[in-house]
N, CA and C atoms as a LAMMPS dump frame, in Angstrom:
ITEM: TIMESTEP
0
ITEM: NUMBER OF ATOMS
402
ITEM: BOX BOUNDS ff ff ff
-5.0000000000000000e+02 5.0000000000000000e+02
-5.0000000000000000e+02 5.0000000000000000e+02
-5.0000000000000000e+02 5.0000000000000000e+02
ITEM: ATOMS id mol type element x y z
1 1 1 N -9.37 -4.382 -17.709
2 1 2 C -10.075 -3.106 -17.659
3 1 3 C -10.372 -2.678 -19.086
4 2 1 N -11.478 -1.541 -19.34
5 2 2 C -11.761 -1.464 -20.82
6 2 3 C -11.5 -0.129 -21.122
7 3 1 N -10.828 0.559 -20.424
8 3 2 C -10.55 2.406 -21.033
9 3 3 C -9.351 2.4 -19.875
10 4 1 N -8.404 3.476 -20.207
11 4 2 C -7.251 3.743 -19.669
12 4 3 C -7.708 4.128 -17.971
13 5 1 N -8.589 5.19 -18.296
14 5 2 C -9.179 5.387 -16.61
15 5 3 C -9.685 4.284 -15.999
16 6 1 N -10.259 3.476 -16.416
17 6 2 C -10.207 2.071 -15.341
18 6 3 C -8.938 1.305 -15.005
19 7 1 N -8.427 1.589 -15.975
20 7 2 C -6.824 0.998 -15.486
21 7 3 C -5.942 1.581 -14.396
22 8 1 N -5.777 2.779 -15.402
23 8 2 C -4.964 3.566 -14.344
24 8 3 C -5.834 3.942 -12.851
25 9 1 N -6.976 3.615 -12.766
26 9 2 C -7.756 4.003 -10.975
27 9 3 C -7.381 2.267 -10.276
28 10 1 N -7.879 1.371 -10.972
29 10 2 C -7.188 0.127 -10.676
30 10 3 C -5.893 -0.183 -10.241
31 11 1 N -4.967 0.728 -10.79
32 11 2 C -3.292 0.736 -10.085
33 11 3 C -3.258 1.539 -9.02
34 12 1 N -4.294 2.721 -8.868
35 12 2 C -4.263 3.629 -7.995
36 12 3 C -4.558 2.388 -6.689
37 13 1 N -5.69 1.936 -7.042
38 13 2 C -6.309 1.313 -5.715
39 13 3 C -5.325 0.211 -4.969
40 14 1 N -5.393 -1.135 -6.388
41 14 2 C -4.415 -2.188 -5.863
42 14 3 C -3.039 -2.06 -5.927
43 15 1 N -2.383 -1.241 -6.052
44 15 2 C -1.153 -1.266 -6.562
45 15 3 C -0.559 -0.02 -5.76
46 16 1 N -0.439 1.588 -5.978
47 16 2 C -0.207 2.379 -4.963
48 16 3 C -0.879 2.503 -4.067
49 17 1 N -1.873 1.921 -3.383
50 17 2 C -2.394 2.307 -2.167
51 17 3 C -1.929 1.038 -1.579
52 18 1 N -2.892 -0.128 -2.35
53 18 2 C -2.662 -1.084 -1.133
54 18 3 C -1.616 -1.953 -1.285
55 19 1 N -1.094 -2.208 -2.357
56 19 2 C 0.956 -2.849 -2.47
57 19 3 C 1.497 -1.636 -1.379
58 20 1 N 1.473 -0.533 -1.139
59 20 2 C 2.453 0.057 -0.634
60 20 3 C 1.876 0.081 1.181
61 21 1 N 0.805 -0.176 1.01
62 21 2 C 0.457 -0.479 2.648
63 21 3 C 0.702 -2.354 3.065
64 22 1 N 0.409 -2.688 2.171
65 22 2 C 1.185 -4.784 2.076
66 22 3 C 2.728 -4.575 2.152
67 23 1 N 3.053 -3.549 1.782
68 23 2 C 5.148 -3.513 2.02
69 23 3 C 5.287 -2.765 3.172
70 24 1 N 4.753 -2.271 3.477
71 24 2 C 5.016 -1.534 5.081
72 24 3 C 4.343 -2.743 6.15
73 25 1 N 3.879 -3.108 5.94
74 25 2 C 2.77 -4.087 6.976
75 25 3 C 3.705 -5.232 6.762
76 26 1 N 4.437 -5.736 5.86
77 26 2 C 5.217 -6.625 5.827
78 26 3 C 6.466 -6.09 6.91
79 27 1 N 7.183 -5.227 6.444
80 27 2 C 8.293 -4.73 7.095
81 27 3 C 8.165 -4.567 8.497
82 28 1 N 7.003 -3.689 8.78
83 28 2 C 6.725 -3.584 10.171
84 28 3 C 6.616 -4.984 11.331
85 29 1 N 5.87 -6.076 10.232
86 29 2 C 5.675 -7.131 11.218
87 29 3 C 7.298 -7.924 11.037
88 30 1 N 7.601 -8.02 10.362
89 30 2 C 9.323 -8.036 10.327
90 30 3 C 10.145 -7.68 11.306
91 31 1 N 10.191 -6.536 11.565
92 31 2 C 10.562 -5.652 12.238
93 31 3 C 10.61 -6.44 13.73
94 32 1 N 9.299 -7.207 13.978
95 32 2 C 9.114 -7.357 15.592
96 32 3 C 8.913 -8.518 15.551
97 33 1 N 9.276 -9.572 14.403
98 33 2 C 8.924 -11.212 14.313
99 33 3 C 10.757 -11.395 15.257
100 34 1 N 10.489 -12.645 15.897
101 34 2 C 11.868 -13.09 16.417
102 34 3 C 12.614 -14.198 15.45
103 35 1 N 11.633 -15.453 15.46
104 35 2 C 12.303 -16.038 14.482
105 35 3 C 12.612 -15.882 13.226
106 36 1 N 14.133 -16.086 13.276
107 36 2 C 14.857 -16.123 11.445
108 36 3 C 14.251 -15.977 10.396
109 37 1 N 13.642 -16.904 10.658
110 37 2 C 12.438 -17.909 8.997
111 37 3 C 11.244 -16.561 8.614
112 38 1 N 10.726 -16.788 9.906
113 38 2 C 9.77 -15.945 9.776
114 38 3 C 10.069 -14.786 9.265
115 39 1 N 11.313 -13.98 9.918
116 39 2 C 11.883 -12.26 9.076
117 39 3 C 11.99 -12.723 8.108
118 40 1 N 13.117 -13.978 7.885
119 40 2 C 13.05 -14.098 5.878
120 40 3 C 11.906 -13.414 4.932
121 41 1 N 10.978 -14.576 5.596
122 41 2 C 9.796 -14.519 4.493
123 41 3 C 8.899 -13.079 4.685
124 42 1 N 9.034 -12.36 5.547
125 42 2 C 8.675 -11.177 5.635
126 42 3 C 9.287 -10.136 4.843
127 43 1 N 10.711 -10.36 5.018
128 43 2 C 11.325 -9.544 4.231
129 43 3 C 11.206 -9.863 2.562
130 44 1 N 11.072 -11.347 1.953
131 44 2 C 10.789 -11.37 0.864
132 44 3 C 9.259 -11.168 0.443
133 45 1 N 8.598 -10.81 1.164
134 45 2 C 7.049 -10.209 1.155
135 45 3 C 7.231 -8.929 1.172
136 46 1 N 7.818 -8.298 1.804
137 46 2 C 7.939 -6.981 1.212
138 46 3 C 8.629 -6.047 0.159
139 47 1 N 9.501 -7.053 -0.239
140 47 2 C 10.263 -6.887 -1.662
141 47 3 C 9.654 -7.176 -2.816
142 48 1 N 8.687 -8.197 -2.328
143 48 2 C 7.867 -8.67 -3.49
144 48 3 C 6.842 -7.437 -3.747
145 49 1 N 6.114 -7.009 -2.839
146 49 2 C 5.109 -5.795 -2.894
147 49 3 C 5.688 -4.806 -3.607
148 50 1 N 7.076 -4.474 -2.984
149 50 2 C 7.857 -3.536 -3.368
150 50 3 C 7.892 -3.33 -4.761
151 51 1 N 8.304 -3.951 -5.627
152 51 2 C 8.116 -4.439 -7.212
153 51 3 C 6.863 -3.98 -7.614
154 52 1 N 5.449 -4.792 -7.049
155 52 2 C 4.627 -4.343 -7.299
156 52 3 C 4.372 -2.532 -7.15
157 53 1 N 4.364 -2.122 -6.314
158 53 2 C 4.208 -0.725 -5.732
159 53 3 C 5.048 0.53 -7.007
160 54 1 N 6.474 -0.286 -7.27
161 54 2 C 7.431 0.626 -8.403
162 54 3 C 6.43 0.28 -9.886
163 55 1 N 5.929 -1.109 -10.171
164 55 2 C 5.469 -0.944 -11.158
165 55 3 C 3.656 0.071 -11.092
166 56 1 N 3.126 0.106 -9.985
167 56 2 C 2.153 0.6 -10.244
168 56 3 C 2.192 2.124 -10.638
169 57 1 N 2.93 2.592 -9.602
170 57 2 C 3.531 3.982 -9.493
171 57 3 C 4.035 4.756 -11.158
172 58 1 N 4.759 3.798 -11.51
173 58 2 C 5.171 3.803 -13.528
174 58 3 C 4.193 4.089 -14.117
175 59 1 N 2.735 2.916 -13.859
176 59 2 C 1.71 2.668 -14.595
177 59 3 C 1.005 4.155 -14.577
178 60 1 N 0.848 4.294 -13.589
179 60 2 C 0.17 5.635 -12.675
180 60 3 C 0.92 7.232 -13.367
181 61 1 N 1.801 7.309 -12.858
182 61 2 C 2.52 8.543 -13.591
183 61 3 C 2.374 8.404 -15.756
184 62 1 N 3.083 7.724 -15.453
185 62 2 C 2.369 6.865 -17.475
186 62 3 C 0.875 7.917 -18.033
187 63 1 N 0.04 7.216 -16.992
188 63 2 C -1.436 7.841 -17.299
189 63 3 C -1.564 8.838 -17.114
190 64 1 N -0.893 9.648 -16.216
191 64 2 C -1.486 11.214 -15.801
192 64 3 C -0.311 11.883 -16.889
193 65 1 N 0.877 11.573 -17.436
194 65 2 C 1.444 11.907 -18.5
195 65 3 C 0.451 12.096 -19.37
196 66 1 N -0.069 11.288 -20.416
197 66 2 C -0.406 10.647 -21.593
198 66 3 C -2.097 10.623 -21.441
199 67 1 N -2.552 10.63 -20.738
200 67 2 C -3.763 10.248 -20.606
201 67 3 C -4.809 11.727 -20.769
202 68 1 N -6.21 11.598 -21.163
203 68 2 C -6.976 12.531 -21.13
204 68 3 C -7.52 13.259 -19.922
205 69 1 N -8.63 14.547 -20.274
206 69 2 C -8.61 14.57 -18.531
207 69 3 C -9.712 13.525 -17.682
208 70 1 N -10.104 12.582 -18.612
209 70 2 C -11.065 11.8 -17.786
210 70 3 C -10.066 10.872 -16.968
211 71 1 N -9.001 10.161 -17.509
212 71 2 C -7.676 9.549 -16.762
213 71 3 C -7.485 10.409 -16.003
214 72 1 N -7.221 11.665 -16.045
215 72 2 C -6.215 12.048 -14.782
216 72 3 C -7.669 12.311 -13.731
217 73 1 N -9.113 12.32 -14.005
218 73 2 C -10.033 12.946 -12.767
219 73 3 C -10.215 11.636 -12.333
220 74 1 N -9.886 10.194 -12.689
221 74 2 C -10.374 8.687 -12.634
222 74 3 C -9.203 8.378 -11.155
223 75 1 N -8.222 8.912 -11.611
224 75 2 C -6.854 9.052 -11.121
225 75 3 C -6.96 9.471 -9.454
226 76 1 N -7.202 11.096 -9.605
227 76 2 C -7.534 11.901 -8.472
228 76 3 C -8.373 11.372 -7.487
229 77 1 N -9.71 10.668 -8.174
230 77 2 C -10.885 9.9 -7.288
231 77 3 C -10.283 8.979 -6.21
232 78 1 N -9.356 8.275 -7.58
233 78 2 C -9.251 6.849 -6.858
234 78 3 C -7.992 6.982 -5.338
235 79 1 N -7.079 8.13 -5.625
236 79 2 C -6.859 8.502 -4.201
237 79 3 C -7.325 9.004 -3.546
238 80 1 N -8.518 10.01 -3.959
239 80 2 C -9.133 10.97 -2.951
240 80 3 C -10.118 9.672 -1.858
241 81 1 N -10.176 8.688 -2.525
242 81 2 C -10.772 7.56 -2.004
243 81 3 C -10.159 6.091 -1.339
244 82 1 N -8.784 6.873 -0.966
245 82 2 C -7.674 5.884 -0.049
246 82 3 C -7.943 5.657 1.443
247 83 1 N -8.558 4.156 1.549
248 83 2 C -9.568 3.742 2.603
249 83 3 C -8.046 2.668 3.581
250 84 1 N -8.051 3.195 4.258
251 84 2 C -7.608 2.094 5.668
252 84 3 C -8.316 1.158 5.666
253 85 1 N -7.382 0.055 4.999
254 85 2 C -8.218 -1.593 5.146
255 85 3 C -8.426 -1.906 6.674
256 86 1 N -9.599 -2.6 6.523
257 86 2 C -9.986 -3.651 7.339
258 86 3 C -8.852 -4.757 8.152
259 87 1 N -8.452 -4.701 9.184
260 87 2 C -7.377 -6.088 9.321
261 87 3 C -7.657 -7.23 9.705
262 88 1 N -7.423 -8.464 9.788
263 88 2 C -7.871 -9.58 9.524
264 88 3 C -8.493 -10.281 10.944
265 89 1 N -8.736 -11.28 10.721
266 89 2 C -9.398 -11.836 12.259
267 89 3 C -7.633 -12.19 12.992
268 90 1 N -8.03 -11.871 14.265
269 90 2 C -7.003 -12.282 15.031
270 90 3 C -7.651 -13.594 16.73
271 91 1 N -6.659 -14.268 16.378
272 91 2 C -6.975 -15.28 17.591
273 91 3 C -7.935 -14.739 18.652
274 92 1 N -8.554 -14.962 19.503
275 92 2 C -9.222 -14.628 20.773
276 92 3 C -8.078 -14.68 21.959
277 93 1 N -8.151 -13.885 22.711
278 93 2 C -7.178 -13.146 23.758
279 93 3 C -5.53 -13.375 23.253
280 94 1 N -5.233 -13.086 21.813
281 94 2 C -3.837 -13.037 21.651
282 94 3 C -3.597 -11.692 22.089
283 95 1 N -2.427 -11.39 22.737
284 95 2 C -1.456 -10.661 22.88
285 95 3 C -0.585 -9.808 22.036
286 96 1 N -0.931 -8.191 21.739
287 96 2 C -0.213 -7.609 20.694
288 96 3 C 1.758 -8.302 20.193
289 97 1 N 2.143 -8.416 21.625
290 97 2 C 3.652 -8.71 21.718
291 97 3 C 3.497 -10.009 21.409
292 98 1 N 3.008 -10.852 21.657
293 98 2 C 3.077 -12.315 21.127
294 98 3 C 2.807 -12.17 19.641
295 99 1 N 1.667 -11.753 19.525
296 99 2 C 1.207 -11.313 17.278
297 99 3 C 2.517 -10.959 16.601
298 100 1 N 2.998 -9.849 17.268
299 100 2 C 4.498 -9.243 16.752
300 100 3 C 6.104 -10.207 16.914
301 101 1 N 6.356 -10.935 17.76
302 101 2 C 6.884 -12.241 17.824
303 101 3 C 6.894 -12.88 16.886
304 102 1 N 5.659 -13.661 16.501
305 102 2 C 5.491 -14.355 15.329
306 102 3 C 5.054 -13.53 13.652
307 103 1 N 5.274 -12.335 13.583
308 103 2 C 4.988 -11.607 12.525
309 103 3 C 3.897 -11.724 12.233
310 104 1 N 3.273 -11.02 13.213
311 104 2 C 1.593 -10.825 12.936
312 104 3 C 1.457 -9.549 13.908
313 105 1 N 0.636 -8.356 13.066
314 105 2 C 0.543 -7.512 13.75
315 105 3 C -1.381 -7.571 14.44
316 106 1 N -1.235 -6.627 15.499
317 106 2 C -2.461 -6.311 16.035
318 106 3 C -3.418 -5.755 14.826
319 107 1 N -5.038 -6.001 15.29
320 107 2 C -5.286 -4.528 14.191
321 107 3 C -5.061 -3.235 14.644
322 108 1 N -4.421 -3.158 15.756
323 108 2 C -4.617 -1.416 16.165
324 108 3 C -3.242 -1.203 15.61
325 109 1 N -2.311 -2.01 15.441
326 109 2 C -1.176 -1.856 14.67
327 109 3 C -1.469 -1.294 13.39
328 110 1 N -1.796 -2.742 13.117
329 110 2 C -2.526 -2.523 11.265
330 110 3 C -3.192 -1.24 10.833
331 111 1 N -4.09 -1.055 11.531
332 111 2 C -4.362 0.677 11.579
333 111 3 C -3.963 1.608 11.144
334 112 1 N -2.266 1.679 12.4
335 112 2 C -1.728 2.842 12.33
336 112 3 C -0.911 2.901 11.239
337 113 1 N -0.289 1.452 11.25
338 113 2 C 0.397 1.72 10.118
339 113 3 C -0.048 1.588 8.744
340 114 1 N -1.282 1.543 8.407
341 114 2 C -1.981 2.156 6.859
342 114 3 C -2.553 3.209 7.512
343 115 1 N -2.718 4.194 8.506
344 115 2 C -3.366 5.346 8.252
345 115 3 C -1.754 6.395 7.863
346 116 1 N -0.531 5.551 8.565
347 116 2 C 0.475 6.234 8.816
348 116 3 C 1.364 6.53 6.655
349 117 1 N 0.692 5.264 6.268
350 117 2 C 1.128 4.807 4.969
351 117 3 C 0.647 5.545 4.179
352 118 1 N -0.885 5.976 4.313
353 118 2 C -1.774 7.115 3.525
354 118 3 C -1.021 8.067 3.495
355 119 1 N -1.219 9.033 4.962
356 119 2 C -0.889 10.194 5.36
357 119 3 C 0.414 10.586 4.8
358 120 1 N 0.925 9.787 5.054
359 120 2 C 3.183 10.294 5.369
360 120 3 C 3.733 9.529 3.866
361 121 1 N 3.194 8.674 3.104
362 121 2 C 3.558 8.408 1.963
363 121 3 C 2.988 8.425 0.56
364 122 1 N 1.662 7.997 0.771
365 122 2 C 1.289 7.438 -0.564
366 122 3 C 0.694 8.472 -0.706
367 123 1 N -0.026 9.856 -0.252
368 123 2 C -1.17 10.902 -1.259
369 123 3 C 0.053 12.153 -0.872
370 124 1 N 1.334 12.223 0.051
371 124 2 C 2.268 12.825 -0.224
372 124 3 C 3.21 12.223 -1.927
373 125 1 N 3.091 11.512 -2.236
374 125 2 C 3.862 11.099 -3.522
375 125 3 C 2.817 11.532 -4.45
376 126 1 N 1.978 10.883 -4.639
377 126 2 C 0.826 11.474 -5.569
378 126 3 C 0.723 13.175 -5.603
379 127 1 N 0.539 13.717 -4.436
380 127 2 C 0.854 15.577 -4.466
381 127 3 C 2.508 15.491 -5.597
382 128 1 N 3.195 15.127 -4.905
383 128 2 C 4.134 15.521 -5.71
384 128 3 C 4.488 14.571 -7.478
385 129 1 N 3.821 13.915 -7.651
386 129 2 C 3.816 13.316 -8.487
387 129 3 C 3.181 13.859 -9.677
388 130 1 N 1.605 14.275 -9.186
389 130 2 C 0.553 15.291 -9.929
390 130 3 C 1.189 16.758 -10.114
391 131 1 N 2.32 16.921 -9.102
392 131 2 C 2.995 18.137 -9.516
393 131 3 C 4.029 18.602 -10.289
394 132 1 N 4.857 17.068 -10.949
395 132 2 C 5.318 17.122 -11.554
396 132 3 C 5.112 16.844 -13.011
397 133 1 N 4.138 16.035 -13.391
398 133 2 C 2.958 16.042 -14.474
399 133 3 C 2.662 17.538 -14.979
400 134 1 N 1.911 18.152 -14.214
401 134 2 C 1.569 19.009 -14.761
402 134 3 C 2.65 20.357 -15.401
């Protein structure tokens, strides 16, 4: 990136929005996978995000510290602009409970749980985050 506000909206996007909806979407399909192997690697997919998500969050608070007010309005955008991804192709006539079995969620899953990830976590932290900044 070439100015702090592209950076810091860049952590906003890939990093607190969508690392922290990739660690819930991990956990969740975790949550309802049966085989062993499969929770493993779910669970180390969401630890891994997890990392990501603490470092973006650093990066993020960092900038609205330190940064001018074009950083902190670059900042504001880039959540005011926290989009519920798209979820991926799923088999033809799979079965939500079978997807969740093998740690794969539905998209109506996927959905809820990034609209649930927006709402109930990530622009609630940012409120309070921007409130402690200032």
């Amino acid at each position: 990136r070439s100015s702090l506000a592209e950076l810091a909206a860049a952590a906003v996007t890939e990093g607190c929005i969508g690392e922290t909806i990739a660690a819930l979407l991990a956990n969740e399909a975790r949550a309802g996978a049966t085989d062993p192997k499969v929770r493993a690697a779910l669970s180390g997919i969401a630890l891994d995000e997890a990392d990501h998500v603490a470092f973006a969050w650093q990066l993020v608070a960092w900038a609205l510290r330190g940064g001018d007010p074009e950083v902190r309005a670059a900042i504001g955008r880039a959540f005011d602009a926290a989009a519920v991804p798209a979820s991926g192709p799923v088999p033809d006539g799979a079965d939500a409970a079978i997807l969740r079995a093998h740690g794969r969620l539905s998209p109506a899953d996927t959905h809820d749980v990034a609209v649930r990830a927006i709402g109930e976590v990530i622009l609630p932290a940012f409120a309070a985050l921007r409130a402690s900044v200032v």
